[in-house]
C-alpha positions in Angstrom: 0.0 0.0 0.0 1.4 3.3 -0.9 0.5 6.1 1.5 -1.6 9.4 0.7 0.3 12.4 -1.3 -0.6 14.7 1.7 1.5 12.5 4.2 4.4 13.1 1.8 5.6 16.4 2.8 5.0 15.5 6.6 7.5 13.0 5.9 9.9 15.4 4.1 10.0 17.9 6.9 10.2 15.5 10.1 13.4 13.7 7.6 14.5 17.4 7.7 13.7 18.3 11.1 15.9 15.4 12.4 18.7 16.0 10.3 18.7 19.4 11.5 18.4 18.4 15.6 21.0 15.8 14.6 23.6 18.2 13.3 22.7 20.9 16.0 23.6 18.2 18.7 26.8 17.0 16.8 28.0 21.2 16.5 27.2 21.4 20.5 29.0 18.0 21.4 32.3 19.6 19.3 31.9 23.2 21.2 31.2 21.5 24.5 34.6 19.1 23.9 36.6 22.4 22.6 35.4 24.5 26.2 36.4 21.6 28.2 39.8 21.4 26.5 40.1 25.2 26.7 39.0 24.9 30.6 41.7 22.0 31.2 44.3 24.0 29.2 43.8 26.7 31.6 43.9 25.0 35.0 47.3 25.4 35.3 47.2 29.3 35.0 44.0 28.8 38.1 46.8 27.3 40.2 49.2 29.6 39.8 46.9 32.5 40.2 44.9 30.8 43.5 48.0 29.5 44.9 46.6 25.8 44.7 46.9 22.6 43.5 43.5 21.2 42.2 44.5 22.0 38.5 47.5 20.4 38.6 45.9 17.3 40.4 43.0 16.9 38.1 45.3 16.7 35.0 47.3 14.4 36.5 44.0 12.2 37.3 43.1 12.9 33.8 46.6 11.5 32.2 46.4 8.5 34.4 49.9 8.1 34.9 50.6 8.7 31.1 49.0 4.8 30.2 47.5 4.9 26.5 44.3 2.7 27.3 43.9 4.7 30.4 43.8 7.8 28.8 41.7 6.9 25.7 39.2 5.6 28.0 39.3 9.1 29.4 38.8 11.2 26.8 36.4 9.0 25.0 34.2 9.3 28.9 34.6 13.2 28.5 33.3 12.9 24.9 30.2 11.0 26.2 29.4 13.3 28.7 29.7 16.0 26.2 27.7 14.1 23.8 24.4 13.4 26.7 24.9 17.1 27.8 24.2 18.1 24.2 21.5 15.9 23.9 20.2 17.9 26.8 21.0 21.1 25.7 19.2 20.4 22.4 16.3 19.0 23.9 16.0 22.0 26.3 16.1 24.6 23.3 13.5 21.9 21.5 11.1 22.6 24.2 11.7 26.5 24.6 11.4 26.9 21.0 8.2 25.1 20.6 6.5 27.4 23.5 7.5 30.4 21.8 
């Protein structure tokens, strides 16, 4: 069975509609991973400035003693959580967009 023609452009613009959302989450995920890597760049200059050490020790919790697998599993953990707090992000501006 084929469906009705005026189903057919529903279908186009939910398509489009995801493939937007989709791309929106993907261009958070990458600005969310680049502000974290900015923020951990800049951790040393926060311990020099506050006189601390909590910079200093959260990259060295983050290298994990300098093992590969360790720090793979790391990153790709960071890039997960960047990943679900876009997904949040772009459900939040979903919903305040739709209000409006």
């Amino acid at each position: 069975m084929t469906q009705p023609p005026s189903s057919q452009p529903s279908v186009a613009a939910s398509l489009k509609y995801t493939v937007l959302k989709t791309l929106i989450t993907v261009g958070v995920t990458v600005l969310l991973i680049a502000l974290l890597r900015e923020g951990l760049a800049g951790l040393p200059w926060v311990d020099h400035v506050s006189g601390g050490h909590v910079g200093a020790i959260i990259l060295q919790t983050l290298a994990v003693d300098g093992v590969a697998r360790r720090q793979q599993a790391v990153a790709i953990g960071l890039m997960v959580v960047c990943f679900a707090a876009a997904v949040l992000v772009v459900r939040l501006g979903e919903r305040l967009w739709r209000r409006s």
